[in-house]
Wavefront OBJ file of the C-alpha trace (Angstrom):
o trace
v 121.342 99.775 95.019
v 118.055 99.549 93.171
v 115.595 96.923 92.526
v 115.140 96.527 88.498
v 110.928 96.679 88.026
v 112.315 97.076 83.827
v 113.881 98.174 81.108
v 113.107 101.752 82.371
v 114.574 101.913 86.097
v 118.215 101.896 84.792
v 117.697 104.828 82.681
v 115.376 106.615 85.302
v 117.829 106.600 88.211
v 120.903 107.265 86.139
v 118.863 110.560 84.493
v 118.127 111.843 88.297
v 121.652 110.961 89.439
v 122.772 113.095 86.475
v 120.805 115.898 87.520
v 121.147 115.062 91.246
v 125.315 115.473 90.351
v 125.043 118.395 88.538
v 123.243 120.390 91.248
v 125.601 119.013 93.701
v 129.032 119.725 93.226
v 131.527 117.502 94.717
v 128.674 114.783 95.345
v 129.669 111.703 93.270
v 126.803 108.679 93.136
v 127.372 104.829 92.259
v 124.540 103.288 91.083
v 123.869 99.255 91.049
v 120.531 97.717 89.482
v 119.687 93.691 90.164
v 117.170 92.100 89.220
v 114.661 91.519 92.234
v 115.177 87.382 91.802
v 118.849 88.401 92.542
v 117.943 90.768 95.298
v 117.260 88.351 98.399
v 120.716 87.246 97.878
v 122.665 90.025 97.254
v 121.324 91.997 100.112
v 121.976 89.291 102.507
v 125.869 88.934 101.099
v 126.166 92.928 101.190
v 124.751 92.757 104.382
v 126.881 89.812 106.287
v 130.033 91.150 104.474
v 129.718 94.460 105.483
v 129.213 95.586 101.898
v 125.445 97.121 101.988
v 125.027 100.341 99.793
v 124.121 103.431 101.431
v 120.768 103.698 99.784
v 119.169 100.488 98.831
v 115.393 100.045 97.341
v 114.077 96.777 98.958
v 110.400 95.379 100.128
v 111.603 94.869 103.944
v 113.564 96.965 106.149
v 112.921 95.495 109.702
v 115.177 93.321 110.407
v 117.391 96.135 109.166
v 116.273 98.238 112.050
v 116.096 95.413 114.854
v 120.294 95.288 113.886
v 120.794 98.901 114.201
v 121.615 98.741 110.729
v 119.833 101.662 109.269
v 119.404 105.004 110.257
v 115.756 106.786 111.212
v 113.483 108.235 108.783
v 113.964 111.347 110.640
v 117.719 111.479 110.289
v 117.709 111.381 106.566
v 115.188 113.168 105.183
v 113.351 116.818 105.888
v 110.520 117.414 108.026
v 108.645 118.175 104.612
v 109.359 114.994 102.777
v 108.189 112.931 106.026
v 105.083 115.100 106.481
v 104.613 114.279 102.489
v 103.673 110.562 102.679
v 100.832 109.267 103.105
v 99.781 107.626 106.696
v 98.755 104.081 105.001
v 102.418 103.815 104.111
v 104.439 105.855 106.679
v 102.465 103.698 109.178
v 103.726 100.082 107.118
v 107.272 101.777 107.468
v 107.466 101.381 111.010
v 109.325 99.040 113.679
v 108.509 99.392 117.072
v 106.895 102.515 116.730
v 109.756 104.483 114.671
v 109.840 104.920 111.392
v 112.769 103.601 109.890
v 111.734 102.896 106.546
v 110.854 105.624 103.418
v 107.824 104.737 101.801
v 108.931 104.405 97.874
v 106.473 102.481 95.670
v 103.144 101.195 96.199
v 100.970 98.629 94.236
v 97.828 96.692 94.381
v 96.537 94.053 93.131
v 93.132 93.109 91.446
v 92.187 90.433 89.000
v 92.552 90.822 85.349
v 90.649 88.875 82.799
v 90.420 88.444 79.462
v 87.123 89.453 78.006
v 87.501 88.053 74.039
v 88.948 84.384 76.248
v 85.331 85.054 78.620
v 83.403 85.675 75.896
v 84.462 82.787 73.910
v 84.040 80.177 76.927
v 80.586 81.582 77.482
v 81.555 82.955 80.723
v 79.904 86.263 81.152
v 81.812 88.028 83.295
v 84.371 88.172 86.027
v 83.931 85.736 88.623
v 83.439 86.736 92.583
v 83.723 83.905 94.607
v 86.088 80.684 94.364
v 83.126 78.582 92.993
v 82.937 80.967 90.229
v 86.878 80.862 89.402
v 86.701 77.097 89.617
v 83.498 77.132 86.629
v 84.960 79.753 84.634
v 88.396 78.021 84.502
v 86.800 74.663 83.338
v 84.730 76.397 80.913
v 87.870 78.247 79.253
v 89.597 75.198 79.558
v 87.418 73.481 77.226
v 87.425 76.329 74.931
v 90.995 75.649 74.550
v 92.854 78.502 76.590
v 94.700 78.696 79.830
v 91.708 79.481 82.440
v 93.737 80.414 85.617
v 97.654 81.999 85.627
v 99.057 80.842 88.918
v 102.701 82.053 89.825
v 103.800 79.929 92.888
v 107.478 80.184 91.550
v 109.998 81.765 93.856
v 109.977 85.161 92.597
v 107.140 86.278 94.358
v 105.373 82.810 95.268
v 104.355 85.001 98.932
v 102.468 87.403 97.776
v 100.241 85.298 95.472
v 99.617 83.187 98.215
v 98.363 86.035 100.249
v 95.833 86.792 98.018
v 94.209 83.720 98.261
v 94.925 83.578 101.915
v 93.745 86.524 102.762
v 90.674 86.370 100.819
v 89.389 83.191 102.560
v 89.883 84.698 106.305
v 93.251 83.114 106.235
v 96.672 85.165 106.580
v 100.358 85.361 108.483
v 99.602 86.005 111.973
v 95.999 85.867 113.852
v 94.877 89.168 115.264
v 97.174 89.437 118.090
v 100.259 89.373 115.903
v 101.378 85.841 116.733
v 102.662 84.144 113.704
v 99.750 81.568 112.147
v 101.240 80.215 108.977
v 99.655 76.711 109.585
v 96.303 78.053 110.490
v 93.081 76.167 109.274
v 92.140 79.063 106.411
v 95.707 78.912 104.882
v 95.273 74.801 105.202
v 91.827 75.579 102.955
v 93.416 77.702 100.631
v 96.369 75.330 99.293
v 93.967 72.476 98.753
v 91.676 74.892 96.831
v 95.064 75.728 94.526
v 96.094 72.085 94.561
v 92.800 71.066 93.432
v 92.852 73.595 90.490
v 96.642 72.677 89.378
v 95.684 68.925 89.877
v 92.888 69.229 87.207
v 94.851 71.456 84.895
v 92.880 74.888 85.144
v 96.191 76.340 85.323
v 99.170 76.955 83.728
v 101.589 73.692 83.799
v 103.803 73.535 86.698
v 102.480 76.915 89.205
v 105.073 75.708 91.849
v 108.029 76.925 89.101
v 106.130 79.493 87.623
v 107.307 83.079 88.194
v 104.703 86.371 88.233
v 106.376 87.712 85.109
v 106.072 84.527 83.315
v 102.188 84.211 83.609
v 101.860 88.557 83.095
v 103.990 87.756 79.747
v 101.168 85.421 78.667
v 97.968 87.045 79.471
v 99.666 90.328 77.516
v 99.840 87.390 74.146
v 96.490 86.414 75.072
v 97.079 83.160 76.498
v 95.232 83.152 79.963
v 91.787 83.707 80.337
v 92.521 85.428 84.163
v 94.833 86.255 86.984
v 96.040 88.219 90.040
v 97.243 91.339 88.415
v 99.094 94.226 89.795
v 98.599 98.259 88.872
v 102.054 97.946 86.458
v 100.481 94.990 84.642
v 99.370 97.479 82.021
v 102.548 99.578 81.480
v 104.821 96.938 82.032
v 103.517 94.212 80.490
v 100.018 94.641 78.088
v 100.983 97.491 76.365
v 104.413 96.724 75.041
v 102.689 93.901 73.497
v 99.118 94.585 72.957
v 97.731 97.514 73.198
v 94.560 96.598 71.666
v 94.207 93.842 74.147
v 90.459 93.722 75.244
v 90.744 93.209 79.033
v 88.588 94.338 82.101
v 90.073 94.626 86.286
v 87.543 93.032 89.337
v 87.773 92.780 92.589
v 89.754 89.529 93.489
v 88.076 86.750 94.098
v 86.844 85.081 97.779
v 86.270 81.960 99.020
v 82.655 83.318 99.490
v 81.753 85.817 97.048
v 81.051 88.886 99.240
v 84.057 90.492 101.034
v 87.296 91.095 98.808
v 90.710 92.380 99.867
v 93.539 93.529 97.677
v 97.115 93.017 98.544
v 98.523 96.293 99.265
v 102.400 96.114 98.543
v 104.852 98.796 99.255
v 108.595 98.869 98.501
v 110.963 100.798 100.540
v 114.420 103.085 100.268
v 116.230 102.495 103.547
v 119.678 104.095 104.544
v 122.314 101.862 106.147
v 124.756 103.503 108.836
v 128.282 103.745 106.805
v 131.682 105.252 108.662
v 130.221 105.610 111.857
v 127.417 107.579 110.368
v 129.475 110.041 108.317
v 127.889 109.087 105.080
v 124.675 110.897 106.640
v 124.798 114.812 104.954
v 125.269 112.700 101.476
v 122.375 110.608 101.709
v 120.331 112.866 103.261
v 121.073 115.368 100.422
v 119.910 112.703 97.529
v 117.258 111.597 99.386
v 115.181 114.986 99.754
v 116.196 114.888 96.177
v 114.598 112.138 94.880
v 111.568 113.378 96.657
v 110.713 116.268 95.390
v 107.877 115.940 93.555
v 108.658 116.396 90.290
v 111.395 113.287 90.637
v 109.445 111.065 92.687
v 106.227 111.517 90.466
v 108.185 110.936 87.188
v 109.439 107.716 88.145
v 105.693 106.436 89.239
v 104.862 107.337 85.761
v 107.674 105.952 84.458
v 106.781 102.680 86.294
v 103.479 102.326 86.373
v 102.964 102.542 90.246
v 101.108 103.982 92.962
v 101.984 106.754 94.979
v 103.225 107.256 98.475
v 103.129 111.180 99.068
v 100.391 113.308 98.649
v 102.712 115.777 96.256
v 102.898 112.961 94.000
v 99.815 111.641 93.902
v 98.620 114.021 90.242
v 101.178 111.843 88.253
v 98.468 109.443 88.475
v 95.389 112.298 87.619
v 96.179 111.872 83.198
v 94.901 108.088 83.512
v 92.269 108.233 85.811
v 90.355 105.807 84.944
v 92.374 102.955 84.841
v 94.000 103.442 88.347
v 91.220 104.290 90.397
v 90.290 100.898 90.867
v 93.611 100.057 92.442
v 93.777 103.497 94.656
v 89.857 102.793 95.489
v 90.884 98.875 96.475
v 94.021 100.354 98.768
v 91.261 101.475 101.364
v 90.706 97.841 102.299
v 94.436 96.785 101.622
v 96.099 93.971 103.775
v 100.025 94.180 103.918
v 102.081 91.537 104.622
v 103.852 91.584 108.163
v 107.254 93.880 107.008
v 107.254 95.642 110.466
v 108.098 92.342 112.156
v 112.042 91.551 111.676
v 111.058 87.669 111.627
v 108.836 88.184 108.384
v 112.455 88.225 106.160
v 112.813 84.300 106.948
v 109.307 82.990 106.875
v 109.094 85.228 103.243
v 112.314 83.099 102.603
v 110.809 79.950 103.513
v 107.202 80.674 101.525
v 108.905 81.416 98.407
v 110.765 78.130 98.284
v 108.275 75.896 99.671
v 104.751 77.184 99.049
v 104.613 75.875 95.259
v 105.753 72.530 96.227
v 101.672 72.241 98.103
v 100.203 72.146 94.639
v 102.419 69.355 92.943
v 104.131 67.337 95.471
v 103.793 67.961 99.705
v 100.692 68.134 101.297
v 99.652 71.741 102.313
v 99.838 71.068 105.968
v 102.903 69.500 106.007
v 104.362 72.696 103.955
v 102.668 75.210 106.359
v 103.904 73.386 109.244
v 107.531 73.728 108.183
v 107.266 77.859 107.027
v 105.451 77.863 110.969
v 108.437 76.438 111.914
v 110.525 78.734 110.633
v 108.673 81.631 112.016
v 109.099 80.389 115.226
v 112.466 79.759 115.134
v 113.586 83.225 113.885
v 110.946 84.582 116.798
l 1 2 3 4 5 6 7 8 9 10 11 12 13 14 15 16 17 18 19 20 21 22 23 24 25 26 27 28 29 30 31 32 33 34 35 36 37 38 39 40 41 42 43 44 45 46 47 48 49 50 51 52 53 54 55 56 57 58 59 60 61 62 63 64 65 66 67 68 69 70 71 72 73 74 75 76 77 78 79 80 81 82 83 84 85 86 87 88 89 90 91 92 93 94 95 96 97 98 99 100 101 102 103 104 105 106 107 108 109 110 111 112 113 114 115 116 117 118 119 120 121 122 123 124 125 126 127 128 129 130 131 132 133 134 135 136 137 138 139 140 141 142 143 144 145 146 147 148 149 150 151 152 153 154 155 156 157 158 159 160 161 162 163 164 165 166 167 168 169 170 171 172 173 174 175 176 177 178 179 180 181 182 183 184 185 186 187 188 189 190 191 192 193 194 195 196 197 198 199 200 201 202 203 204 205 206 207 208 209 210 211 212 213 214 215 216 217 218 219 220 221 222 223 224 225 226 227 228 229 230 231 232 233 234 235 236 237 238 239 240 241 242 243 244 245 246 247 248 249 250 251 252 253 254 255 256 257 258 259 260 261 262 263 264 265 266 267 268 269 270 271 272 273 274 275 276 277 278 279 280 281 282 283 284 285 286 287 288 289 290 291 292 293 294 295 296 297 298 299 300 301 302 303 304 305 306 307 308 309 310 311 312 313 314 315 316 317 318 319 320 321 322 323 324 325 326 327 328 329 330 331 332 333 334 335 336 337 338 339 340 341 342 343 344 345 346 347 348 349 350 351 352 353 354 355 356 357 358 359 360 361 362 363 364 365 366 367 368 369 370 371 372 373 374 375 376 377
């Protein structure tokens, strides 16, 4: 089962499972691809019906683990493919100590502006601290553009919010772990949003506004900026503009000096089927997909990052435009998918956090997602 990033996954995964077949006699591979706003559900119906695919490609695997649901890295792929990724991610793919998860994708995130939209609001260049967003969105606002794309929507409302969080000091947990959803910075942070939204330096509505919606407009240059991701260009600016005349920044903080970039990893995990006998398959199609010429293709089919050093020269033809993002991973701050609780509270942010910048006070939302973390642990 296999998260949809586009029109290209399909065609990538059935390609490998072609070749995957053909050098594997007797080795027969279903393949299902959903859309990742489907994917919260149908994992947890697979899951509580006792349905889950052998192989799934998913952005949590630790609540997986806490169940006994999954098997160890170790048990389903070589000694060479684990020695293959890199620490930063093997280390994210870990619950209590033991890697259970395989480190598939990575991304990050930086801000992406438009430079003709900047030049035409007389804003000279990308802005650096929150101050500087907030002047440079009213200033493209009275040029006439969108200043600001903010998705709060439910298809990844969390990790927007972490951006912001995270770059005013703010965050999940505080630094011993506990969770710390309602903490003072994240307080600070949804006001800052809600002040923006409330005088229209964003796009109409944030708290229904999905990440693909607002990346769809800044390709038809509609939005002057916003958080971007490393497949923004692939996936979304050049099938529609190539000539687009954009620059990539740092993302913005509440104080101009210290900026973090949301590292974001996706996983392949492999559930325990028939008392474990579906382990020889699946750990045959998984060293597979990792050799390097398979996993690198589909980073450069998708536009990613990579998570083993083998594959890391898929990345070496365009240079320039992804060092940024590799450069900005060295300062990366994941959200909390090595704590089993982190599957609810995500949950909870994604249908709650937009509602703090059109209709609930930002404390009162926090305090509920707290809540929740608590409850589940």
């Amino acid at each position: 089962m296999a998260a949809k990033y586009d029109d290209d996954t399909q065609p990538y995964w059935e390609n490998l499972i072609g070749d995957f077949e053909a050098a594997n006699p007797g080795y027969r591979v279903e393949l299902e691809v959903v859309d990742w706003e489907q994917m919260d559900s149908k994992v947890k119906t697979y899951v509580q019906t006792g349905q889950q695919p052998d192989i799934l490609n998913y952005n949590k695997f630790s609540d997986f683990a806490r169940d006994d649901l999954i098997f160890k890295a170790k048990d389903v792929v070589s000694p060479k493919v684990l020695d293959d990724f890199l620490p930063l991610f093997a280390d994210q793919a870990r619950y209590e100590g033991i890697q259970y998860g395989l480190p598939f994708i990575s991304s990050a995130r930086l801000l992406f502006y438009n430079k003709d939209i900047f030049a035409k609001a007389g804003v000279s260049g990308p802005p650096s601290s929150w101050a500087e967003v907030e002047d440079a969105a009213e200033k493209i606002k009275k040029a006439g553009d969108i200043p600001l794309g903010l998705p709060l929507g439910a298809e990844e409302a969390q990790a927007e919010f972490s951006i912001w969080a995270m770059n005013n000091g703010g965050g999940w947990t505080d630094t011993s772990g506990k969770w710390a959803v309602d903490q003072r910075a994240n307080v600070e942070t949804l006001e800052f949003l809600r002040k923006l939204t409330k005088a229209g330096l964003t796009q109409p509505n944030p708290e229904a506004t999905n990440r693909k919606d607002v990346f769809n407009q800044f390709a038809q240059g509609k939005i002057g900026m916003l958080n971007g991701a490393v497949f923004m260009r692939k996936g979304f600016i050049d099938p529609v503009d190539k000539d687009l005349d954009y620059g990539v920044a740092p993302l913005p903080s509440k104080d101009g000096t210290t900026h973090h970039t949301l590292g974001v990893q996706d996983y392949l995990v492999a559930f325990k089927k028939h008392e474990g006998k579906n382990r020889e398959a699946v750990h045959k199609f998984l060293d597979f997909f990792y050799q390097k010429k398979n996993a690198s293709k589909f980073l450069s089919t998708e536009g990613f990052l990579s998570v083993t050093k083998s594959a890391g020269d898929a990345l070496s033809s365009d240079a320039a435009y992804y060092k940024p993002f590799v450069d900005a991973l060295s300062g990366a701050r994941f959200a909390p998918t090595d704590n089993p609780n982190w599957a609810a509270v995500e949950g909870a942010v994604k249908q709650r956090i937009g509602t703090a910048v059109s209709s609930a006070g930002p404390e009162k939302v926090l305090s509920e997602i707290q809540k929740t973390a608590e409850k589940d642990g």
